[in-house]
N, C-alpha and C positions, 0 to 999 in steps of 0.2 A: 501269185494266187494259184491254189491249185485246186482241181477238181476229177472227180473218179463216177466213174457208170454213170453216165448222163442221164426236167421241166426249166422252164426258162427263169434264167438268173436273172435281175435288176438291180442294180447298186445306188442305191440313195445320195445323193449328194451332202455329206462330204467325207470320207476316208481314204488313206493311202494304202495302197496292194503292194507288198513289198515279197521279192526273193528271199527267201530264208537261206543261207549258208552254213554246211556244217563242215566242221572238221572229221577225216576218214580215219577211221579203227581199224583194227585188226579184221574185227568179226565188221558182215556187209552191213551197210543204213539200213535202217525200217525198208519194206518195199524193195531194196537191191538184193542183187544175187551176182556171186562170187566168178569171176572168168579164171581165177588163175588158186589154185588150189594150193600153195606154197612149196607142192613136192615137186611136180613135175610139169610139161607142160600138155597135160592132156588137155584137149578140146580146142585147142589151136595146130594152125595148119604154114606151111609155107608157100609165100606167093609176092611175086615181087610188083612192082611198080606194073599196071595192066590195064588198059582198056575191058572192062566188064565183058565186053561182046565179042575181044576177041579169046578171052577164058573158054566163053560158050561154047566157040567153036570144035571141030575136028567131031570123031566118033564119040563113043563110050570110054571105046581102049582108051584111044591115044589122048583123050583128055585125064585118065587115070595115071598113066605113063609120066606124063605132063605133073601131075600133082607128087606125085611118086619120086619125080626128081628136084621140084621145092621142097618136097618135105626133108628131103635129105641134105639140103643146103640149110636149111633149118637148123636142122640138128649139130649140122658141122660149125653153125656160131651162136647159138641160142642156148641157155644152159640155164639150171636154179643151184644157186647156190645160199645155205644157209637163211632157206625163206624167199631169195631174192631171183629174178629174172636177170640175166645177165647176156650180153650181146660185145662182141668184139666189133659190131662199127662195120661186121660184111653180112653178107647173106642175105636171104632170101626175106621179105620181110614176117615180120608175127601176123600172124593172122585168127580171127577169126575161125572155128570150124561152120558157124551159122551165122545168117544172115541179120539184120536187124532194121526195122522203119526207125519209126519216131524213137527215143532213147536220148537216158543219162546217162554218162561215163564218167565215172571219178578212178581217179589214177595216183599214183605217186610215181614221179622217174626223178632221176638225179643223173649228172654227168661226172665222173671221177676225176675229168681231167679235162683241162681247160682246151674252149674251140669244139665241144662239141654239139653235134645236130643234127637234126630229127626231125619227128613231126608223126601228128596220128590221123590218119585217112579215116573217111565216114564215108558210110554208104562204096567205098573202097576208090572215094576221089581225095585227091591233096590238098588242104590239109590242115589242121591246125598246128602251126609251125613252134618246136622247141630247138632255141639257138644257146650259146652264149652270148651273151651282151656284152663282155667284156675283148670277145675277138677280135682285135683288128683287122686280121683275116676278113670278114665278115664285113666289116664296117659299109662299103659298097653296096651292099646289098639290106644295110637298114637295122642288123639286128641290135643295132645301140638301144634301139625302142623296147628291145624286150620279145618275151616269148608269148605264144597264146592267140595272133592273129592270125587268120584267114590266107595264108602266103600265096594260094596260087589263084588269088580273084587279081585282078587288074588294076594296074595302080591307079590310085585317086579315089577308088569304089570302098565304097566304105566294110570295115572290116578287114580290110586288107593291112593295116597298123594295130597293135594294140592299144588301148585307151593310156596305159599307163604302164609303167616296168616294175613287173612285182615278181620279177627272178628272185631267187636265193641264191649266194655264191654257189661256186662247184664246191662238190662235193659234200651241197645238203639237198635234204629233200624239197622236192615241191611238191604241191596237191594241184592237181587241176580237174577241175568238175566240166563238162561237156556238155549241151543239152543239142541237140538238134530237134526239129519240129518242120515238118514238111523239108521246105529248103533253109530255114532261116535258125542259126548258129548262135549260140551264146556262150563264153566261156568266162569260169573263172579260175585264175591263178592263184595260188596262197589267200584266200579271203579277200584279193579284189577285180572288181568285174571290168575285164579285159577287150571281152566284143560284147556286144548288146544287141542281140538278134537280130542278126547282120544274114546275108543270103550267100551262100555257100557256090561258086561258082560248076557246074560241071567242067570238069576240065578233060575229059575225054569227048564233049561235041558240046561247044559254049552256045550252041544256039536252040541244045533240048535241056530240056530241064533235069535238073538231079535225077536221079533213081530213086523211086518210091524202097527200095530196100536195096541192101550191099555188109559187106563184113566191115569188122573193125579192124587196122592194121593200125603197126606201128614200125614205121618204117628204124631201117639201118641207112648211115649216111656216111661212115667213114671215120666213125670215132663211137667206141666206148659207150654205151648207155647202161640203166640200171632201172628196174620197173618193179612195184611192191603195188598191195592192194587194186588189185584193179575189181571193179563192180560195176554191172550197169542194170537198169533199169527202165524196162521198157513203158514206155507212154502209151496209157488211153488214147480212146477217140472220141467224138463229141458225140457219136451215135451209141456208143457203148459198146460199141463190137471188139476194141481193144483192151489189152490187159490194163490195170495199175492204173497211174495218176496223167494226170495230161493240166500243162500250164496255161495257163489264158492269157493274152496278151492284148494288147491294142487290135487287133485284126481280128479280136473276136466280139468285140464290142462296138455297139453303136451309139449316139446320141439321141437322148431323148425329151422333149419337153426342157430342152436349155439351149443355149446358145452356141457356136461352136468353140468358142474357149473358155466355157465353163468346166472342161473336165481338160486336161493334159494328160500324155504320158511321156516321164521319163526318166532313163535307166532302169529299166521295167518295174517302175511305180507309176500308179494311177494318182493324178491331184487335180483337186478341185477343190475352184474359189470360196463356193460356197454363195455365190450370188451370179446369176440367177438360181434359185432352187430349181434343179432337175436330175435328171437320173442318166446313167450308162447300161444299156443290156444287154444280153448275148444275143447276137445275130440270127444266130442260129438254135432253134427251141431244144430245149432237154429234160430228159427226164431219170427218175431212178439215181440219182445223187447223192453222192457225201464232197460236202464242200470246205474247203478251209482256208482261210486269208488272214493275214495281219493287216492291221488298221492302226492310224494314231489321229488326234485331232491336233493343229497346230494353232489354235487356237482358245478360250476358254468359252460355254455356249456353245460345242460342237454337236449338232442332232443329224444323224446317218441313221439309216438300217440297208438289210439286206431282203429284198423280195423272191419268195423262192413261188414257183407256178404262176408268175404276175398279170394280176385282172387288166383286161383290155383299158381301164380308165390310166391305166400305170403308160400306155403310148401314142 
């Protein structure tokens, strides 16, 4: 479900809110906008693996100095060729020249040659991890399961595994779509949904929370990568003070006038039984709205609506 410039929603008992999935183009999705311009790489930067707060650090100079010397590491293994981003597997990581909160990321990378790994940093923590699955190399450390999970949260925490393996051999493309929302991570691999907005560990100080903002990075690991389309999309906020669209999840809604498992979610769809008749609303009031959701009845006799500004009789 998504929704832009925020009056209070209420959702009638019974349809299902489902993630829409598309396939990336050339030219950006509706709402996206372009990080990688096919010629060169202007608006990205070099910066490797880093502690946010110790970037901060030092002067003016010698934090320019400091940047002065990733960007030249950059350059020495980051290249376009033929449309394409291209990395020999050293250097400094891709970065970011701006910051980002809430945001979509859709991607395409491909590995040339087999055993290779990666992963792409949010808010400039690690990571949404890209392996080969077929490495034995690797086997140890899990990546049989596939690419697209949360690598550096803690084992057994959810998100830390992907849902399912929906690599493509080497040497074809994948698509992976990104969403991050506060701290909590969703990804999908080639059109199937991999983490299910799962909570992204800080891993620079596990006991504060993520960073309200940080760059996007896409790390080098010691092999060969390849990166086409990349787009993101920055997310609304529920007050309306942020740009674009912003997804609504379970933690933005409440139960109302039904019972507590009259309505479920899951794999970011909304379901209910449909007995008791009640409703789900947003927690939090809004106003100034363009809203948009898919729905199905799974049954014949399906009676839903959508409440938009809902009269107090509605809680």
């Amino acid at each position: 479900m998504h929704i832009k410039r925020y009056g209070s929603v209420v959702l009638l008992c019974c349809f299902n809110l489902l993630t829409g999935i598309f396939a990336v183009a050339a030219e950006p999705p509706a709402g996206f906008t372009s990080l990688f311009n096919g010629k060169d790489l202007s608006g990205w930067r070099g910066r490797p693996h880093l502690d946010p707060r110790k970037e901060a650090e030092g002067t003016p100079e010698e934090r320019a100095a400091k940047q002065a010397e990733w960007n030249a590491d950059m350059a020495a293994h980051w290249k376009v060729e033929n449309g394409v981003i291209v990395n020999d597997g050293q250097g400094a990581f891709l970065t970011t020249d701006r910051d980002y909160a809430d945001c979509e990321l859709v991607l395409d990378w491909m590995f040339p040659k087999a055993c290779g790994d990666s992963g792409i940093y949010l808010r400039g923590n690690p990571q949404v991890q890209i392996w080969d699955p077929a490495c034995e190399r690797d086997f140890k450390h899990g990546n049989q399961k596939g690419s697209g999970g949360l690598w550096n949260n803690a084992a057994g925490t959810e998100g830390k595994d992907p849902l399912v393996k929906a690599d493509r051999p080497i040497g074809e493309w994948n698509t992976t779509r990104i969403r991050i929302q506060g701290d909590r991570v969703t990804v999908v691999l080639n059109d199937q949904l991999v983490v299910d907005n799962c909570p992204l560990t800080n891993y620079f100080d596990k006991a504060a929370p993520l960073p309200d903002r940080g760059p996007i990075q896409i790390q080098t690991h010691g092999a060969p990568m390849h990166v086409r389309n990349v787009f993101v999309r920055e997310l609304g906020t529920l007050d309306g003070s942020g740009p674009g669209w912003r997804d609504l999840g379970e933690a933005d809604f409440e139960n109302v006038n039904c019972t507590a498992d009259t309505w479920s979610w899951r794999n970011g769809t909304a379901r209910c039984t449909g007995k008791p008749v009640g409703v789900i609303r947003t927690k939090q009031p809004l106003t100034n709205l363009e809203l948009s959701a898919e729905w199905r009845h799974l049954s014949s006799g399906g009676n839903s609506g959508v409440f938009l500004w809902a009269h107090p009789r509605h809680s």
